[in-house]
TORTOR-927321 format. One line per field, with one value per residue (C-alpha): x, y, z; residue in three letters. Coordinates in steps of 0.25 Angstrom, whole numbers, plus 5000, padded with zeros to 4 digits. Layout:
<koldrens>
c1 = [X|...]
c2 = [Y|...]
c3 = [Z|...]
res = [ala|...]
</koldrens>
This chain:
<koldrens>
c1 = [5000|5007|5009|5001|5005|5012|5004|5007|5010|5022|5031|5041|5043|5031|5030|5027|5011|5010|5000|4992|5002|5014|5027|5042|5049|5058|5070|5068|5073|5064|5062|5061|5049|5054|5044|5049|5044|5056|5063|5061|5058|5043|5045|5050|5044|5049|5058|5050|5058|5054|5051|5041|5036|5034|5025|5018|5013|5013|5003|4995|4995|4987|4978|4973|4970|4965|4952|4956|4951|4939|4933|4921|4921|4912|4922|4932|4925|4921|4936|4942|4931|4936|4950|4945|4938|4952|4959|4950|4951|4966|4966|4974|4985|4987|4987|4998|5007|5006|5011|5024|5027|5028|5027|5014|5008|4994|4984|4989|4988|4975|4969|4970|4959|4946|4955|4957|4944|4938|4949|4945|4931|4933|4941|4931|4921|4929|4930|4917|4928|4936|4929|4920|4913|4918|4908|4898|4898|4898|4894|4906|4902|4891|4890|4903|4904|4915|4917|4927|4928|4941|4948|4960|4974|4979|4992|4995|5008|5008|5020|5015|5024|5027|5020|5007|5005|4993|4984|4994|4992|4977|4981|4986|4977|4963|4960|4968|4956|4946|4950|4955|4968|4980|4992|5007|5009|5024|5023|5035|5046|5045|5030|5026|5016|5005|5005|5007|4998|4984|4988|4988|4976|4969|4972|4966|4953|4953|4962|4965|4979|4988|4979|4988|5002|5011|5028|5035|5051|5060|5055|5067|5064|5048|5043|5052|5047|5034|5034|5041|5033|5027|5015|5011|4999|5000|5008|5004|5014|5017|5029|5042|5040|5057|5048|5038|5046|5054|5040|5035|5049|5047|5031|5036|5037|5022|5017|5011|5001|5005|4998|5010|5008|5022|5026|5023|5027|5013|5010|4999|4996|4991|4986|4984|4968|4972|4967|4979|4974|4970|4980|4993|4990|4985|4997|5005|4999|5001|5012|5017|5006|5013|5026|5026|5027|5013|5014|5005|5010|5010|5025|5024|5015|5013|5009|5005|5015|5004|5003|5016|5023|5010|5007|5021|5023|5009|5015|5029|5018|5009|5022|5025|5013|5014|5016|5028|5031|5027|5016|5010|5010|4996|4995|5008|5005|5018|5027|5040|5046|5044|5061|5074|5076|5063|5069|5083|5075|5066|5078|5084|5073|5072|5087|5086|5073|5080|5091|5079|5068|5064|5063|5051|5049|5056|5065|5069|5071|5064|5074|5071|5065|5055|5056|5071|5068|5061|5060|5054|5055|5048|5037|5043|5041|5050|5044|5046|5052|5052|5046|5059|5066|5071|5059|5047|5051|5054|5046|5052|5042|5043|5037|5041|5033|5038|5031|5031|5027|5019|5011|5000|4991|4998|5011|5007|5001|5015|5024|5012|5016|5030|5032|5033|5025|5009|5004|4995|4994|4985|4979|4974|4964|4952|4948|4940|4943|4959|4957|4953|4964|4976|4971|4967|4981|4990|4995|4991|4985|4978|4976|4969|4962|4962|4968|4979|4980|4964|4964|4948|4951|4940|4946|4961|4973|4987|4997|5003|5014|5026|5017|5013|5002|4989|4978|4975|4962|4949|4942|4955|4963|4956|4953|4970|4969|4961|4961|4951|4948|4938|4929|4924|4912|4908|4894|4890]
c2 = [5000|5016|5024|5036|5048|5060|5073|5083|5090|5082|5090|5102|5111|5112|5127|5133|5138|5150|5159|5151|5151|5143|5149|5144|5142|5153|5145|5139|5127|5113|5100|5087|5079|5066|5053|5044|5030|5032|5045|5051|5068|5070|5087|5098|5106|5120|5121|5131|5139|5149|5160|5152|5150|5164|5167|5156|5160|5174|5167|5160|5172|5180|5170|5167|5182|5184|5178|5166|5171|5175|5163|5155|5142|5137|5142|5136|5123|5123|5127|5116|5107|5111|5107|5095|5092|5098|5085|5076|5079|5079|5068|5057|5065|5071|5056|5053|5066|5061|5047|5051|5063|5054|5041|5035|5026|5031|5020|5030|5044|5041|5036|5049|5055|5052|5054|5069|5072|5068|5077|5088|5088|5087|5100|5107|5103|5111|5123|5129|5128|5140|5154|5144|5149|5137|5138|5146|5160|5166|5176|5179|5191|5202|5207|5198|5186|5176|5170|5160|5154|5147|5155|5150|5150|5156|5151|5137|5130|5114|5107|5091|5079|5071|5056|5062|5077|5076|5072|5080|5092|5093|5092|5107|5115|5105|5114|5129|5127|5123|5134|5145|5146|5146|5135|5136|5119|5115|5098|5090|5091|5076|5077|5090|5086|5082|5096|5106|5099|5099|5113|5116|5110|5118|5131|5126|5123|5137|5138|5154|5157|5157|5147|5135|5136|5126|5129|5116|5115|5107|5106|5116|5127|5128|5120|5126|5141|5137|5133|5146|5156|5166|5167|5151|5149|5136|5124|5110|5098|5084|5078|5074|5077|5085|5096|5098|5101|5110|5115|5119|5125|5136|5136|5145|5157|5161|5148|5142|5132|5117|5105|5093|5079|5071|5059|5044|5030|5027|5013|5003|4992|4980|4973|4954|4956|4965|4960|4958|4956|4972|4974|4969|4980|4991|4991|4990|5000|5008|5009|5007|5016|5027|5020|5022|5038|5041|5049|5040|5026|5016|5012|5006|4993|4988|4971|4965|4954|4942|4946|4953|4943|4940|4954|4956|4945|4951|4964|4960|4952|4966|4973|4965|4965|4981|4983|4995|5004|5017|5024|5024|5009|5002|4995|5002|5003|5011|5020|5024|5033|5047|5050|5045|5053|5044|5032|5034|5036|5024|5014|5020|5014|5002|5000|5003|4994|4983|4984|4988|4976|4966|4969|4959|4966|4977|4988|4990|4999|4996|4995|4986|4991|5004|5003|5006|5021|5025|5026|5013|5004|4992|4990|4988|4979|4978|4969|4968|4981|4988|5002|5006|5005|5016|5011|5012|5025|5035|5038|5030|5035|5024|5010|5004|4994|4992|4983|4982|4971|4974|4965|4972|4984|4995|4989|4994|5007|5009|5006|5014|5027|5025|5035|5049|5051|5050|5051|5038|5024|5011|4999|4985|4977|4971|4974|4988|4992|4989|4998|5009|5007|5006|5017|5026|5022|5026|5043|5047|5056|5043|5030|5020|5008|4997|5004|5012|5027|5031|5046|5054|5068|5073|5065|5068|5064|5070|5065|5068|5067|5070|5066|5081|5089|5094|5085|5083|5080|5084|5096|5099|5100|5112|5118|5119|5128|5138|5147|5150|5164|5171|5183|5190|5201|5214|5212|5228]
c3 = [5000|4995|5007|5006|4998|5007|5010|5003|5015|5019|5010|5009|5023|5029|5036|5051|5053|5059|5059|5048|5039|5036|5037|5038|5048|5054|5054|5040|5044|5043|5050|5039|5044|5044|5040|5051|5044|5033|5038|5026|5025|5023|5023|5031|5042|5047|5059|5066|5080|5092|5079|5073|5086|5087|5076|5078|5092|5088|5077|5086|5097|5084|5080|5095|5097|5083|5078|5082|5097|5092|5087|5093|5098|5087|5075|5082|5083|5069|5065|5075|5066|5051|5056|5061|5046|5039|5049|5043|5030|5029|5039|5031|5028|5041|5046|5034|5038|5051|5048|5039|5050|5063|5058|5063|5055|5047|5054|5067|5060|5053|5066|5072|5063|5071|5087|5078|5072|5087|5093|5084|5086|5100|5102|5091|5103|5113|5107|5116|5128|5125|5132|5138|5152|5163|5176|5176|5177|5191|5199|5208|5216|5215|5200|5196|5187|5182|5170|5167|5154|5145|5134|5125|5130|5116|5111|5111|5108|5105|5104|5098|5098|5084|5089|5084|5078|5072|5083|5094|5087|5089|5106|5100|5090|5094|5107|5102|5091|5102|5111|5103|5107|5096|5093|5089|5086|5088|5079|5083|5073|5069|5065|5061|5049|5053|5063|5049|5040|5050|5054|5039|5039|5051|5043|5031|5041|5044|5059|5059|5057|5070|5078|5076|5071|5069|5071|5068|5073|5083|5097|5105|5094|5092|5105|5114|5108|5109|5122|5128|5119|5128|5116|5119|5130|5129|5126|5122|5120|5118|5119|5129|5145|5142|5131|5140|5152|5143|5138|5154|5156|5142|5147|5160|5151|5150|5159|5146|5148|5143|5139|5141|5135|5138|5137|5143|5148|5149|5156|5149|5161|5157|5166|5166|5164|5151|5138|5129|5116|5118|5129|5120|5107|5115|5125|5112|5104|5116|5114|5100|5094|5087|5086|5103|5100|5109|5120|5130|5125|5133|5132|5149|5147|5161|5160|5172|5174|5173|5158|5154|5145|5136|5137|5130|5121|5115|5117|5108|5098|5096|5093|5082|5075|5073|5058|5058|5047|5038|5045|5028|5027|5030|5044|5051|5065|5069|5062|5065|5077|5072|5072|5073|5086|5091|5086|5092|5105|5103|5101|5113|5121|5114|5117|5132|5134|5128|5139|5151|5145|5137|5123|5118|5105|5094|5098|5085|5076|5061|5051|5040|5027|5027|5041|5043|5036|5047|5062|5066|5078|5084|5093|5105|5119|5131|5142|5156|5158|5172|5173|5176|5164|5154|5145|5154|5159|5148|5136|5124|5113|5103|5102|5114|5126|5141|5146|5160|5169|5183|5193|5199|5194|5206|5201|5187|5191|5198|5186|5177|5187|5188|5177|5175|5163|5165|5152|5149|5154|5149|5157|5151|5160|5158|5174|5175|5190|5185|5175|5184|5193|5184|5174|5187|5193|5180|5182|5167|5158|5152|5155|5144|5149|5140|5128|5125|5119|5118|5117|5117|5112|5122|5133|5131|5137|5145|5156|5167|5175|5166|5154|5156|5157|5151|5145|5129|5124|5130|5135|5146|5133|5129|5139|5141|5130|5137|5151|5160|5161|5171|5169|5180|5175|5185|5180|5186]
res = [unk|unk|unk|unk|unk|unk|unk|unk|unk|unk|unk|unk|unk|unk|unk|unk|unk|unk|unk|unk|unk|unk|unk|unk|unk|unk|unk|unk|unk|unk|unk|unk|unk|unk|unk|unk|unk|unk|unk|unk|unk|unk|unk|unk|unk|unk|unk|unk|unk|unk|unk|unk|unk|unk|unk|unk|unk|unk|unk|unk|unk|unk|unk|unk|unk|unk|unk|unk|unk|unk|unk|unk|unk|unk|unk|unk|unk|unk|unk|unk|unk|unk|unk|unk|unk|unk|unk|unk|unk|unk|unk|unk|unk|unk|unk|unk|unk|unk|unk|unk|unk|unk|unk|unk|unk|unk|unk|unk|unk|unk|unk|unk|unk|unk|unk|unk|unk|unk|unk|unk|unk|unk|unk|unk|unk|unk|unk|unk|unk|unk|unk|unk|unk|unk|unk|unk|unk|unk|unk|unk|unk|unk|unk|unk|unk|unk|unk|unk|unk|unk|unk|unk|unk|unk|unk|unk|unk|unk|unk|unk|unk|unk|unk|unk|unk|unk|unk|unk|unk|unk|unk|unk|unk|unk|unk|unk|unk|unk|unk|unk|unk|unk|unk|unk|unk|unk|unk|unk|unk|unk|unk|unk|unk|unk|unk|unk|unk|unk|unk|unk|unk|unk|unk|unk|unk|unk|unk|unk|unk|unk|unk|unk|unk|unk|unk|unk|unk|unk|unk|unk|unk|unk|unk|unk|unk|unk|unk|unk|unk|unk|unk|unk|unk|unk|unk|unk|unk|unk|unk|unk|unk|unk|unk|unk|unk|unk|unk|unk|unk|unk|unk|unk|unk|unk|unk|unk|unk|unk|unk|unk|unk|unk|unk|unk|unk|unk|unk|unk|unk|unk|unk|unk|unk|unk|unk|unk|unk|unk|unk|unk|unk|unk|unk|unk|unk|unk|unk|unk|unk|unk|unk|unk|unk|unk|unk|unk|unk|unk|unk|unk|unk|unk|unk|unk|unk|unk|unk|unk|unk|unk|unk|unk|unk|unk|unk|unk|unk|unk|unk|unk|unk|unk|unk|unk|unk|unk|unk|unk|unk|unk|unk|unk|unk|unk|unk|unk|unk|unk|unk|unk|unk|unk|unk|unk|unk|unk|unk|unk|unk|unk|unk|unk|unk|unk|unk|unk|unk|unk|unk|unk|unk|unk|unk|unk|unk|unk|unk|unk|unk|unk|unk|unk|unk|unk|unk|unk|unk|unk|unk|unk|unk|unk|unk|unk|unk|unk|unk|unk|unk|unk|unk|unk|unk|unk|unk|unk|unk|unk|unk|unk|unk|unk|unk|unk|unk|unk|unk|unk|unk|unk|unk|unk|unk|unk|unk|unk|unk|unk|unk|unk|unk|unk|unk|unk|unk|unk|unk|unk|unk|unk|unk|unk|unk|unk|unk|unk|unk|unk|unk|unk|unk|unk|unk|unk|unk|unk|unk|unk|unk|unk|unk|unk|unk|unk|unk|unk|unk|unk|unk|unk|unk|unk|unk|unk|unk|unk|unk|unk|unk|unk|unk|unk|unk|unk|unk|unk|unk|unk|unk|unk|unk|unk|unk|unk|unk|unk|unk|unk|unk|unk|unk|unk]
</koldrens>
C-alpha cells in the first residue's frame, strides 16, 4: 500500500505568526524539521528569539484590548465553532503533518479527531463564563451592593511539548478563545508543524489578528523570553520538572500565573484477581502507546507476587506482537523516538536497566532495513526490579516497562507513593471496595480503574507533587484563564 502524498504545507521555511501575519524571524536563522521515522529533512521553521517575543506580545497586548475585548460571549462561541469545523475539515492532513513531524503513527493522530472535536465543542460551551456574575448579588451595607464577576487575564504565553502538539495546543488557545483572553504559542523545536498549519487554519476561520500568535525557536532563546516577559499574565507549560522550575524562577518578575503539567513515573497495580486477558494489553499500552513519549504513562507496573511471572511472560508475549515501523505504513502501532538526542537517552536507560534488572524482552535499538533510518527502539520489559532502581525512579521517556513485584495491596500503595512525581497511576481488580481503596490510596492528579489513559475533555486531568500544578481540561481549566474582580456600587 503507497504511503500518503506529503501536504503541501510540509515544504520551504515555514515563518513566525504575529500579529495575524507571517513574518521571518528576527535572527534569519532556521530549524530543519526532522522526520524522525527515516531522518530525512521535511522543511524549515524560523529560529525565533526574545525579539520576536517582543512583537508577539506587543501583538497580542493589542489584539486583547482591541476589538477583541469587545466581543460577546455568543460571537466568541460561534467563532471557537468555525474553527472547530475548519479542524475537521482539514483534519487528515493535520493527523499526517503530525505523524512525519513526531513520529506517531496515523492509526494514533487520526484518533484524536473526535477527543478534539469533543474538546472544542466543549470549550465553545464555556465561553458564558468569562464576565460572569459568581454568587449573587449582595446588599453589603445600607445603600451599598457587591458585584463579583470573572473577567480575562489577558496575555497568555503556552509553551507545548513535542510528544503530541496537535492535541497539547488546544490546552493553549481552547480556553483564550473561550474566555477572551490572547496567546503567544511557544511549539517545541522538534514538532512545530502540526502548531503552524492549525494556527494557519484558525486565521482562515476568521481568529482576529494578534489573539493567537505563534514564535517557533529553541527552548533557552523563546521560552525563557516568554517566560520573564513582564507583558505575559500567564504561563501555561508542559514539559520537564528542570524547565518548569527555571520557569517559577523567571515568573517572579511580575508574579505570573502558571499552569504546570510535568512529568511522571506513574505506578499501574495489578492486582491477583485482575483479568489479564484486558490487564496484559492495557498495562502494556500504557506504557508503549506513543513509543513511551506520554506524560502519565504508566512505566511503574506494580504485579502482586502470586501473579507476576505469568503476568510477564504475557507481558514479553504482548510486546512482540507490536508491529514497529513508519508511522504511514498500515497497521503501525509505534513510530519511532522523536530525536536522536531522545534515543541517545533511551538507550541509556536501556543500558542501566540491563545492569539493575532483568531484561525479558528488546532493549534494542532497530537497525535492519527502513528501520535503521530512523530512531527506532524496541518495546521493552525489565522484570523484578526494586522501586529502588535508576529505572523505577527517573522519568526514562521512551518505551520502556518495570515491573515491580509487591505482596500486599499497603505494600503496593507504599511503593505506588514512594516517588516524587504525582501525575497519574492505574489499578486492575475485578474486586470494587479494592478498587476504591487503592485508587483512593495512590497521591495523583488521575488515577484509571481498569483501563489506562481515558482522558474526558469536561473532566480533565493534572498532577501533583512534582508532577506540578494547575488542572487541564474542565470547567477549572478555564476558569484559570480569568480573575475574579468585585464591584461594589453606592446606589445613593
Amino acid at each position: 500500500m503507497s504511503q500518503p502524498t506529503i501536504p503541501a504545507f510540509v515544504q520551504g521555511t515555514k515563518q513566525l505568526l504575529i500579529g495575524g501575519q507571517w513574518v521571518a524571524s528576527s535572527t534569519g536563522q532556521h530549524i530543519d524539521a526532522i522526520n524522525p521515522a527515516n531522518g530525512e529533512l521535511l522543511c524549515r521553521i524560523a529560529q525565533g528569539n526574545a525579539q520576536d517575543v517582543d512583537r508577539a506580545v506587543a501583538a497580542a497586548r493589542k489584539a486583547f484590548e482591541g476589538p477583541w475585548s469587545r466581543f460577546t460571549a455568543h460571537e466568541r462561541r460561534k467563532l471557537l465553532l468555525k474553527v472547530h469545523d475548519a479542524i475537521m475539515d482539514n483534519f487528515e492532513e493535520l493527523a499526517l503533518i503530525e505523524t512525519l513531524d513526531m513520529g506517531a503513527p496515523l492509526a494514533r493522530t487520526r484518533g484524536y479527531k473526535e477527543w478534539l472535536s469533543q474538546l472544542l465543542q466543549f470549550y465553545a460551551s464555556q465561553t458564558g463564563l468569562a464576565g460572569s456574575v459568581t454568587g449573587t448579588p449582595m446588599s453589603i451595607a445600607p445603600n451599598f451592593m457587591a458585584l463579583k464577576h470573572q473577567v480575562p487575564v489577558g496575555v497568555v504565553g503556552g509553551i507545548i511539548p513535542w510528544n503530541g502538539p496537535l492535541m497539547g495546543l488546544w490546552w493553549i488557545y481552547g480556553p483564550a478563545l473561550a474566555t477572551g483572553c490572547t496567546a503567544v504559542l511557544k511549539p517545541a523545536e522538534d514538532a512545530s508543524l502540526s502548531s503552524l498549519r492549525v494556527s494557519e487554519l484558525m486565521m482562515e476561520a476568521g481568529v482576529p489578528e494578534g489573539v493567537i500568535n505563534v514564535v517557533t525557536g529553541y527552548g533557552k532563546d523563546v521560552g525563557q523570553a516568554l517566560s520573564e516577559h513582564m507583558g505575559v499574565d500567564r504561563v501555561a507549560f508542559t514539559g520537564s520538572v528542570g524547565t518548569a522550575q527555571a520557569i517559577v524562577r523567571a515568573s517572579a518578575g511580575n508574579l505570573k500565573r502558571l499552569q504546570l503539567e510535568l512529568g511522571g513515573k506513574s505506578p499501574d497495580i495489578v492486582l491477583a484477581d485482575a483479568d489479564l486477558d484486558k490487564a496484559v494489553p492495557g498495562a502494556a499500552m500504557g506504557v508503549f502507546s506513543n513509543t513511551g513519549q506520554v506524560c502519565v504513562a504508566g512505566t511503574r507496573i506494580l504485579v502482586q507476587r502470586a501473579i507476576h511471572d505469568e503476568f510477564v511472560q504475557r507481558l514479553a508475549a504482548f510486546a512482540k506482537t507490536i508491529k514497529i515501523g513508519d508511522g504511514r505504513e498500515s497497521g503501525v502501532q509505534i513510530g519511532p523516538l522523536i530525536s536522536q538526542r531522545q534515543l541517545d537517552r533511551v538507550m541509556h536507560y536501556m543500558d542501566i536497566g540491563g545492569k539493575e534488572a532483568q531484561l525479558v524482552h528488546g532493549g534494542q535499538r532497530l537497525t535492519g532495513g527502513e528501520l535503521g533510518k530512523g530512531f527506532f527502539v524496541e518495546p521493552t520489559v525489565f522484570a523484578n526490579v526494586r522501586n529502588d532502581m535508576t529505572i523505577a525512579r527517573e522519568e526514562i521517556f521512551g518505551p520502556v516497562a518495570s515491573v515491580i513485584p509487591f505482596d500486599t495491596v499497603e505494600d503496593a500503595l507504599r511503593l505506588a507513593n514512594d516517588t516524587p512525581y504525582g501525575l497519574a497511576g492505574g489499578v486492575w481488580t475485578q474486586n470494587l471496595g479494592t478498587a476504591h481503596k487503592v485508587s483512593q490510596g495512590i497521591r495523583s492528579g488521575t488515577v484509571w480503574v481498569n483501563c489506562y489513559g481515558v482522558i474526558d475533555p469536561a473532566t480533565g486531568f493534572g498532577g501533583t507533587k512534582m508532577s506540578g500544578y494547575g488542572w487541564k481540561g474542565g470547567k477549572e481549566h478555564v476558569e484559570s484563564f480569568l480573575y475574579p474582580k468585585a464591584t461594589y456600587f453606592n446606589l445613593v
